[in-house]
MISENU-330728 format. One record per residue (C-alpha): residue number from 1; residue in three letters; y, x negated, z. Coordinates in steps of 0.5 Angstrom, whole numbers, plus 500, padded with zeros to 3 digits. Layout:
% MISENU-330728
NUM; ALA; Y; X; Z
...
//
This chain:
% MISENU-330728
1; UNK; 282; 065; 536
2; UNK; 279; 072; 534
3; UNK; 275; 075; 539
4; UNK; 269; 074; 534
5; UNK; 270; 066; 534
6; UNK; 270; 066; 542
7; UNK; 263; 070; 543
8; UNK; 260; 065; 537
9; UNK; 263; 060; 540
10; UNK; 260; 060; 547
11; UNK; 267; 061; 550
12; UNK; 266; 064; 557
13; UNK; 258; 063; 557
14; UNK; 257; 058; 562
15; UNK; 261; 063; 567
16; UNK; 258; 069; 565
17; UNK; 250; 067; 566
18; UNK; 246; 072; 565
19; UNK; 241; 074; 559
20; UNK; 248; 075; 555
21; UNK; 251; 068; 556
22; UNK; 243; 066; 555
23; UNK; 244; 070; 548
24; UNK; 250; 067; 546
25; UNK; 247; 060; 547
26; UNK; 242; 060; 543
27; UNK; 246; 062; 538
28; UNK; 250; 057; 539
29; UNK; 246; 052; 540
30; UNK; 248; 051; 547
31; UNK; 244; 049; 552
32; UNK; 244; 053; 558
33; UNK; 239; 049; 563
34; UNK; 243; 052; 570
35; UNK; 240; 060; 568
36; UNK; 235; 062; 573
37; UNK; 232; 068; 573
38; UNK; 237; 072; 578
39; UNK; 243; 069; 577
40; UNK; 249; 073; 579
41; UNK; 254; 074; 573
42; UNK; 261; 071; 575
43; UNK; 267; 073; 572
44; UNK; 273; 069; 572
45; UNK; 278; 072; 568
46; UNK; 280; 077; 563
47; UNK; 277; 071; 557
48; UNK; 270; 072; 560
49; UNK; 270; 080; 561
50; UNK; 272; 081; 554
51; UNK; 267; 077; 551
52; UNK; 261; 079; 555
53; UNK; 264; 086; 553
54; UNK; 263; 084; 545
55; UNK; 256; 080; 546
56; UNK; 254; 087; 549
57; UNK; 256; 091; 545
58; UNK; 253; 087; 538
59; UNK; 247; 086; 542
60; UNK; 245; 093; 545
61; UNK; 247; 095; 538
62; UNK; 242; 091; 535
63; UNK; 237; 094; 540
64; UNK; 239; 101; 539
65; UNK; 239; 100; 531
66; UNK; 232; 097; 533
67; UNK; 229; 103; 537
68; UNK; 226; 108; 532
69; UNK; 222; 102; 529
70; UNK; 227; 099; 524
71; UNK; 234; 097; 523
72; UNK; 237; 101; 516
73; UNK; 242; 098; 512
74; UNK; 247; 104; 514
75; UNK; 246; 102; 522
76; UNK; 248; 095; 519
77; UNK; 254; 097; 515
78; UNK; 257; 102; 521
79; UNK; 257; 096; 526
80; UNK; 260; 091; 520
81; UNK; 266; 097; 518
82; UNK; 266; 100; 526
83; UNK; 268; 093; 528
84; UNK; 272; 090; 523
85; UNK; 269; 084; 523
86; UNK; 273; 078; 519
87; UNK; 269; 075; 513
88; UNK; 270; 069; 516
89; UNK; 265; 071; 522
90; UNK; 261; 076; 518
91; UNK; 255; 071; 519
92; UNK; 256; 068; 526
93; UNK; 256; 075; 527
94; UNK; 249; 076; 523
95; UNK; 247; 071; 528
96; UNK; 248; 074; 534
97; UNK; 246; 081; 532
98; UNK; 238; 078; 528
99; UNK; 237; 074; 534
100; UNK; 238; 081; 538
101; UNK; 234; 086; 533
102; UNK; 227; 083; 534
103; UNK; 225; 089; 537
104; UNK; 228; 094; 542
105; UNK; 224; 091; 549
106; UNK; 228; 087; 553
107; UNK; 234; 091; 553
108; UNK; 235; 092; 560
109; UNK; 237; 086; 563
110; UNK; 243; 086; 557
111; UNK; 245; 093; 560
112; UNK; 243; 091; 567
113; UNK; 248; 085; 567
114; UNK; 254; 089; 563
115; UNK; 253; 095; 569
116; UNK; 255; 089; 574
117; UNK; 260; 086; 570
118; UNK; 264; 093; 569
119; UNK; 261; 096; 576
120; UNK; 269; 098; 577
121; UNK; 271; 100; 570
122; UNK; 267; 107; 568
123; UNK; 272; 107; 562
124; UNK; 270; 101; 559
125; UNK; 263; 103; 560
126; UNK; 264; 109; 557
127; UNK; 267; 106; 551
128; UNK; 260; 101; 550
129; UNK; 257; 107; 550
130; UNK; 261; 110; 545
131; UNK; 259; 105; 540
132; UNK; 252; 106; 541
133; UNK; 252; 113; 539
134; UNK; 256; 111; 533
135; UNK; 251; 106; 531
136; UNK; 246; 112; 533
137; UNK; 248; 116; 528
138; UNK; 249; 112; 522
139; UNK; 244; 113; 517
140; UNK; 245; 122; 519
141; UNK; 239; 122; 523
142; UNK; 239; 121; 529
143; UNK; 232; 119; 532
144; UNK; 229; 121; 539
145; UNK; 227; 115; 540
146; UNK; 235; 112; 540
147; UNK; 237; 119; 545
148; UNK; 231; 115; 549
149; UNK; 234; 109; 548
150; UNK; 241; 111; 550
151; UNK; 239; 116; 555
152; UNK; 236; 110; 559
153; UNK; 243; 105; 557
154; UNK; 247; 110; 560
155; UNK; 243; 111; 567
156; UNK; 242; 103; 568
157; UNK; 251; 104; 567
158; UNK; 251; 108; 573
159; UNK; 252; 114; 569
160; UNK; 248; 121; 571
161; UNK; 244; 126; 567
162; UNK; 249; 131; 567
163; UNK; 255; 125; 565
164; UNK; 249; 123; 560
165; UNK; 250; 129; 557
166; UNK; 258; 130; 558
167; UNK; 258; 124; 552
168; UNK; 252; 126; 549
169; UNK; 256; 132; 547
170; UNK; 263; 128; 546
171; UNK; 259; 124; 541
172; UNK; 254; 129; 538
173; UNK; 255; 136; 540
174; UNK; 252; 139; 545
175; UNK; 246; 140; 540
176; UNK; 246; 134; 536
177; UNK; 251; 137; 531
178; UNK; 254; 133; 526
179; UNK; 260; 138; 524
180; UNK; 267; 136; 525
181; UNK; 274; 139; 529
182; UNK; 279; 137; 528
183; UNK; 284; 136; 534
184; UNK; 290; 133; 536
185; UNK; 290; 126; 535
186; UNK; 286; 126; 528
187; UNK; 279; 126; 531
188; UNK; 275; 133; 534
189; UNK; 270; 135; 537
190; UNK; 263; 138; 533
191; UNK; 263; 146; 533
192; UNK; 258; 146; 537
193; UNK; 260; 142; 542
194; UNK; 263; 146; 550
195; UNK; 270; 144; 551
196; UNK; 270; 144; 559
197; UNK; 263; 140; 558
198; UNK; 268; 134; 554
199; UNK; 273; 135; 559
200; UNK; 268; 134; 565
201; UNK; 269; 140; 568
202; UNK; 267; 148; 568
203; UNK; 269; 156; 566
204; UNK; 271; 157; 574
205; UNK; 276; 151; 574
206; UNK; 283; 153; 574
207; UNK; 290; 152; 569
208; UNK; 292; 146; 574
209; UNK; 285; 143; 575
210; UNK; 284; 143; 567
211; UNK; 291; 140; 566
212; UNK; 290; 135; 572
213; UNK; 283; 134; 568
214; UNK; 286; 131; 562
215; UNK; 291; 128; 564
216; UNK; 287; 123; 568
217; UNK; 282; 122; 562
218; UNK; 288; 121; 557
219; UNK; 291; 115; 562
220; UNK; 283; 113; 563
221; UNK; 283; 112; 556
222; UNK; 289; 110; 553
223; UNK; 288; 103; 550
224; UNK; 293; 099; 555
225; UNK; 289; 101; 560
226; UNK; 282; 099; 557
227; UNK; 285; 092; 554
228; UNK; 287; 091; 562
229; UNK; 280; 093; 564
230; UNK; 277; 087; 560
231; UNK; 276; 090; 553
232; UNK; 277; 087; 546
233; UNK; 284; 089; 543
234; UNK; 279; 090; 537
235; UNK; 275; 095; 539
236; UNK; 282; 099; 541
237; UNK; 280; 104; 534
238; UNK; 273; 105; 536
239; UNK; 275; 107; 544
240; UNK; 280; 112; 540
241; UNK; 274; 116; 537
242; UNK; 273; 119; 545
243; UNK; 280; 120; 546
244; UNK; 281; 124; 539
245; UNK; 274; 128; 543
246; UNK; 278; 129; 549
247; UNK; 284; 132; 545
248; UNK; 281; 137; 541
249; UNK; 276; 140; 547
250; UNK; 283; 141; 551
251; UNK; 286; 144; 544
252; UNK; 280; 149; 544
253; UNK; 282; 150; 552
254; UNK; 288; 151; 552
255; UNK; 288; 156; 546
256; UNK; 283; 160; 549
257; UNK; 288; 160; 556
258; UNK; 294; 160; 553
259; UNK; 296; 155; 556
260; UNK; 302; 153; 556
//
């Protein structure tokens, strides 16, 4: 069974609790009478953490397309063609996402719930958060209502403002730009955007720590690693976006450096 199946089947609900597993019955057509306000996520295997990491991402994709007031069919199409959705699942999925985009209040339970599930892989957070600035920037306007809305997702994660700002400027440009560099790996960085920002790092560091650095984030990053750490095989060519970013922000550095 696909990933899609499990979500819409309700596969892990009853484990996960929550407002996620909350969500996913509705849709399912379960009944979840042991959820209590304050119950406790449990995580029991892999299975449960890959289809807690889908729920999210359909639901907290719904309500940031919602957050400038109206989902357009561009922010519908970019979920559909970013996650690949089967034909088979398309509706199932619809489901989910219609139930979730009423409106954008209510997302914080979602986000607070993800942020316990993945308080010890940043990485996969970082992914989710990936997903929703591609969502964000869909229909080429990205509204500051939807920066409001990301903004405050990322903070619920555990992020810093300046971590906020570090994905802010790997998914947009420092400012927002929506240009294109093409880097190693097939993806870049907007040109707009400050390498060592991208890198998490500054001007004063050192050759070693700027390659140090990168590595790390490569092996953060590399898709054994998150598939590991509870993401979903088929949200591999979405985390890909960011190591694409990593990639051509070392690129620009080590050019500037001579780096060898």
């Amino acid at each position: 069974m696909s990933i899609w199946g499990k979500v819409i089947g309700g596969v892990a609900g009853f484990t996960m609790g929550g407002p996620l597993g909350a969500i996913m019955g509705t849709v399912a057509g379960h009944a979840y009478d042991k959820m209590k306000e304050g119950d406790t996520p449990q995580v029991e295997n892999n299975d449960t953490l890959q289809v807690a990491f889908t729920t999210a991402i359909i639901v907290l994709s719904a309500k940031m397309a919602k957050a400038d007031g109206k989902v357009t069919r561009e922010e519908v199409d970019a979920f559909k063609q970013m996650f690949n959705i089967p034909a088979a699942e398309m509706e199932n999925v619809g489901r989910l996402f219609n139930e979730a985009k009423q409106d954008a209040k209510g997302f914080e339970p979602y986000a607070e719930q993800i942020s316990m599930l993945f308080a010890h892989q940043p990485a996969v957070l970082e992914k989710l958060m990936g997903g929703l600035f591609h969502i964000a920037r869909a229909d080429g306007v990205v509204h500051p209502d939807e920066i409001i809305f990301l903004r405050k997702t990322a903070l619920i994660f555990g992020f810093t403002e300046p971590q906020f700002d570090r994905l802010k400027a790997i998914h947009m440009g420092a400012t927002g730009g929506q240009g294109g560099r093409e880097g190693r790996g097939g993806g870049g960085t907007t040109t707009d955007t400050d390498p060592y920002q991208v890198l998490g790092i500054n001007r004063k560091t050192t050759d070693a720590e700027v390659k140090k650095a990168y590595r790390k984030l490569i092996r953060e990053n590399h898709p054994d690693t998150l598939i590991a750490q509870g993401m979903p095989q088929e949200f591999i060519d979405v985390a890909n976006e960011k190591m694409a970013a990593i990639n051509a922000a070392y690129d620009l550095v080590e050019k500037e450096r001579g780096l060898k």
